[in-house]
C-alpha positions as CSV (number, residue, x, y, z in Angstrom):
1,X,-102.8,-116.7,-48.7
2,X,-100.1,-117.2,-51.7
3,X,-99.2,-113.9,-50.6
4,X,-98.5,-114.6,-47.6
5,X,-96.5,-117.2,-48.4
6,X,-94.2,-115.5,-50.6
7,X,-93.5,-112.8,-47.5
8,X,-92.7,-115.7,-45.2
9,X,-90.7,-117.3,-48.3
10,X,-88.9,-114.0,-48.8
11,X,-88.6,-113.6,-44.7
12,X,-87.3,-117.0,-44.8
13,X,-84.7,-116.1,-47.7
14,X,-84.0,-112.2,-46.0
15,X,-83.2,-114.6,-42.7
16,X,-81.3,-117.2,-44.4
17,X,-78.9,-114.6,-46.3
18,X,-78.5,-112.9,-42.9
19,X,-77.3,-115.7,-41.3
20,X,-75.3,-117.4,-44.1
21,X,-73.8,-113.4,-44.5
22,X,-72.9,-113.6,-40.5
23,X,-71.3,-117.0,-40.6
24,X,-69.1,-115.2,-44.0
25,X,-68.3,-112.3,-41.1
26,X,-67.5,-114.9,-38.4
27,X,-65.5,-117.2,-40.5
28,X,-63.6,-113.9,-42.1
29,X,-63.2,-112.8,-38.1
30,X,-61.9,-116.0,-36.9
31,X,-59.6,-115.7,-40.2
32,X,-58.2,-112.8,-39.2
33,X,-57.8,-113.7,-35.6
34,X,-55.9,-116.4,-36.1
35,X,-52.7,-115.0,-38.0
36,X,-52.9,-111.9,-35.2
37,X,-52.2,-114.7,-32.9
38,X,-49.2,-115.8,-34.8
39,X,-47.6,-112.3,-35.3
40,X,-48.6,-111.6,-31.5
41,X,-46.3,-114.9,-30.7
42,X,-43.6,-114.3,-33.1
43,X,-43.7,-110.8,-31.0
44,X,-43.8,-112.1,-27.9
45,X,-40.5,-114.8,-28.7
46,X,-38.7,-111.2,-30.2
47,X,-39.3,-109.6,-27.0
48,X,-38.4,-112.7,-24.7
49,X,-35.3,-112.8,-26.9
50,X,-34.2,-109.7,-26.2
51,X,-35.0,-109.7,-22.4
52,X,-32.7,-112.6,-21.9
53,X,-30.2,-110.6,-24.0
54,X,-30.3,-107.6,-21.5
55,X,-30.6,-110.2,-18.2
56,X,-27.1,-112.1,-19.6
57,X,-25.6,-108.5,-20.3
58,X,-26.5,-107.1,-17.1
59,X,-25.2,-110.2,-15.3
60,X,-22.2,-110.2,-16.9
61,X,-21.5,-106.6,-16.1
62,X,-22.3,-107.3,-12.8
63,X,-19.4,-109.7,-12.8
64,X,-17.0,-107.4,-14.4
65,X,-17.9,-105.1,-12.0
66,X,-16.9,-107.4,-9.1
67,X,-13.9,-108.6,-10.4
68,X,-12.8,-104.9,-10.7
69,X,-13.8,-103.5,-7.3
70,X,-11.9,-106.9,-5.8
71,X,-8.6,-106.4,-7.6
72,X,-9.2,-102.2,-6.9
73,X,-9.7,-103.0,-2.8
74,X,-6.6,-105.5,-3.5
75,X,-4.7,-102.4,-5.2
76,X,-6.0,-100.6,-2.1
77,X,-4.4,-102.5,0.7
78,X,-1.3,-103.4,-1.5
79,X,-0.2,-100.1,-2.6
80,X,-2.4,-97.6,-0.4
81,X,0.7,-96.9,1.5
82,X,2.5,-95.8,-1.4
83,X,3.3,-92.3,-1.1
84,X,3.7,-92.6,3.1
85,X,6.6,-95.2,2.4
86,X,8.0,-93.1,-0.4
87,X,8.5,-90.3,2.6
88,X,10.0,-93.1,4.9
89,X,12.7,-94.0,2.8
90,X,14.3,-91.2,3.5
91,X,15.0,-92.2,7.0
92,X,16.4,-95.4,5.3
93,X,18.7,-93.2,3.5
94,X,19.7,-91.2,6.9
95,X,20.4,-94.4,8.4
96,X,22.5,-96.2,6.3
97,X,24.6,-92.8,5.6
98,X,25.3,-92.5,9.3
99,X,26.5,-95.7,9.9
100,X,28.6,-95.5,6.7
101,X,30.1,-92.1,8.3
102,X,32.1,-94.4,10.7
103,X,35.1,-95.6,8.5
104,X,36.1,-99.2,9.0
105,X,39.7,-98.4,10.6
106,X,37.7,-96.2,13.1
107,X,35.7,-98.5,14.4
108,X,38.2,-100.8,15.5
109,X,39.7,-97.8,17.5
110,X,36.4,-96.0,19.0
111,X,35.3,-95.6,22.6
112,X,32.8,-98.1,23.5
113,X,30.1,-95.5,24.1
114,X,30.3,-94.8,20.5
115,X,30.5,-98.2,19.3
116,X,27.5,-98.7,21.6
117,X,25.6,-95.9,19.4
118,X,26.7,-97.2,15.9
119,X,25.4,-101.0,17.4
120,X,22.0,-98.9,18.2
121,X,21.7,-97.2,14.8
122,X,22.6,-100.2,12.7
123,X,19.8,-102.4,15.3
124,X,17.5,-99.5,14.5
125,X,18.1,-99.7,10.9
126,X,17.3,-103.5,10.9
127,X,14.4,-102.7,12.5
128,X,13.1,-100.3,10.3
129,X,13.9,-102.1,7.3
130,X,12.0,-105.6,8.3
131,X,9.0,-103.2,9.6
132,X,9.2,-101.6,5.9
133,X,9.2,-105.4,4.5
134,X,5.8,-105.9,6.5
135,X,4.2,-103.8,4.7
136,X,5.6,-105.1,0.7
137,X,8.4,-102.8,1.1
138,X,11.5,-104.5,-0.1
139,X,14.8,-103.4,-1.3
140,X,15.9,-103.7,-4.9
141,X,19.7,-105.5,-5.5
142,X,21.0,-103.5,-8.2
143,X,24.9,-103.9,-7.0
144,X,26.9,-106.0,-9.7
145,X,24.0,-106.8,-11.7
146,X,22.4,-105.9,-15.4
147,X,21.1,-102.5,-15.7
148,X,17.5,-102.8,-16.0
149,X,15.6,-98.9,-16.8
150,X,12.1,-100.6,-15.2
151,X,14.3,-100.9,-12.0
152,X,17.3,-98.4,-12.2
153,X,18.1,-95.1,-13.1
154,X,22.0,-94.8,-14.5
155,X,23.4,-91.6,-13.1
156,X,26.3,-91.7,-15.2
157,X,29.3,-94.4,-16.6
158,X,32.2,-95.5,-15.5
159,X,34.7,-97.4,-18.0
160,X,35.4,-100.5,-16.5
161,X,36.8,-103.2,-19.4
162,X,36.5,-105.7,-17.3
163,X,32.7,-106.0,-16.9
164,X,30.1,-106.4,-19.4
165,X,28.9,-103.4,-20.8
166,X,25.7,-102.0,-18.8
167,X,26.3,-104.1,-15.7
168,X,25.6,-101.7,-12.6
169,X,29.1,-100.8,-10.9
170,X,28.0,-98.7,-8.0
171,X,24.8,-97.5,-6.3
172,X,24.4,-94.1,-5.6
173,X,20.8,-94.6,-4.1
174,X,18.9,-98.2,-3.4
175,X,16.0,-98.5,-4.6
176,X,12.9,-99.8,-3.0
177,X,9.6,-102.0,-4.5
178,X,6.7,-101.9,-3.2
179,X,4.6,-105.6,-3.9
180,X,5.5,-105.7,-7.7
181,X,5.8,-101.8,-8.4
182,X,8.7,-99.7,-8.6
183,X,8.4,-97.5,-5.1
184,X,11.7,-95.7,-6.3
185,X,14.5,-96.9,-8.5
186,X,18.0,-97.4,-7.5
187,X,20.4,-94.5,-8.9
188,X,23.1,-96.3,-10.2
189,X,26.8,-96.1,-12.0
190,X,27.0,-98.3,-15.4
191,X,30.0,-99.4,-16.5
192,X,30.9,-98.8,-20.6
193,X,33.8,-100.0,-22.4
194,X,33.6,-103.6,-21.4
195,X,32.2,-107.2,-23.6
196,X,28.2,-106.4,-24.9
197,X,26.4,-109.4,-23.0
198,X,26.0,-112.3,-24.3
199,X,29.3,-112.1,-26.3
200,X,32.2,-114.7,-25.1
């Protein structure tokens, strides 16, 4: 009987260490669980971080990229034309030389059929050039004013003391803009010899 006493005893003991040695693994478990949690939030706020990141960058690509294709269509209707009214000027050119063909003492002189035909050619230049102003397309005064090399193109120099150095003395060819670019740039005469601007 004291024998089995001391089994139960040393059942009782075998039992007792079991379970103290599984609340020691369950304790050492819950332990370990709970800085995982922590390092699996800190995780989760990095990657939430750079999520946002990405979503503000994308969105504010997307905006660039907006902004760009407006001002490109813009640029599109604006200057699409370009190289069509590049070739038209010529006609502007063809124009104004015939109706500069008639010298001013002959016109007061000429048959009235021929006055009728300079009348239609000067109405058709008008025409042409408001038609060309439509569109953007707009003539650039050059005549009698400072030479500017984003707007003219000096041909060569005349002396001329009289006038401030670099002013534009005659145009060869008017130039044309187009909105706020240069379509074609006037060909001009500068004067030399004279006052630099500015000076009295």
């Amino acid at each position: 009987m004291i024998e089995q006493n001391d089994n139960q005893t040393s059942e009782e003991k075998q039992a007792s260490a079991a379970a103290t040695k599984q609340e020691a693994i369950t304790a050492q478990a819950q332990a370990a669980s709970e800085p995982s949690l922590e390092s699996e939030l800190a995780a989760l706020r990095a990657e939430h971080g750079a999520l946002k990141d990405r979503l503000l960058r994308a969105l504010a690509e997307m905006e660039n990229l907006r902004r760009r294709t407006e001002k490109e269509v813009a640029d599109a209707k604006a200057y699409g034309m370009t190289s069509f009214a590049r070739e038209t000027l010529a006609l502007a050119d063809n124009l104004r030389r015939a109706i500069d063909s008639f010298p001013a003492e002959a016109r007061v002189s000429m048959d009235a059929h021929v006055k009728s035909l300079l009348e239609g050619v000067e109405l058709t230049e008008r025409d042409f050039a408001s038609r060309l102003a439509r569109f953007g397309v707009k003539k650039i005064e050059a005549d009698g004013g400072r030479f500017d090399p984003n707007l003219h193109e000096a041909l060569f120099e005349i002396p001329d003391e009289t006038k401030p150095a670099g002013s534009v003395a005659q145009v060869v060819e008017p130039g044309y803009m187009i909105g706020e670019r240069v379509l074609r740039p006037a060909k001009v005469g500068v004067t030399r010899g004279g006052p630099k601007p500015g000076s009295e």
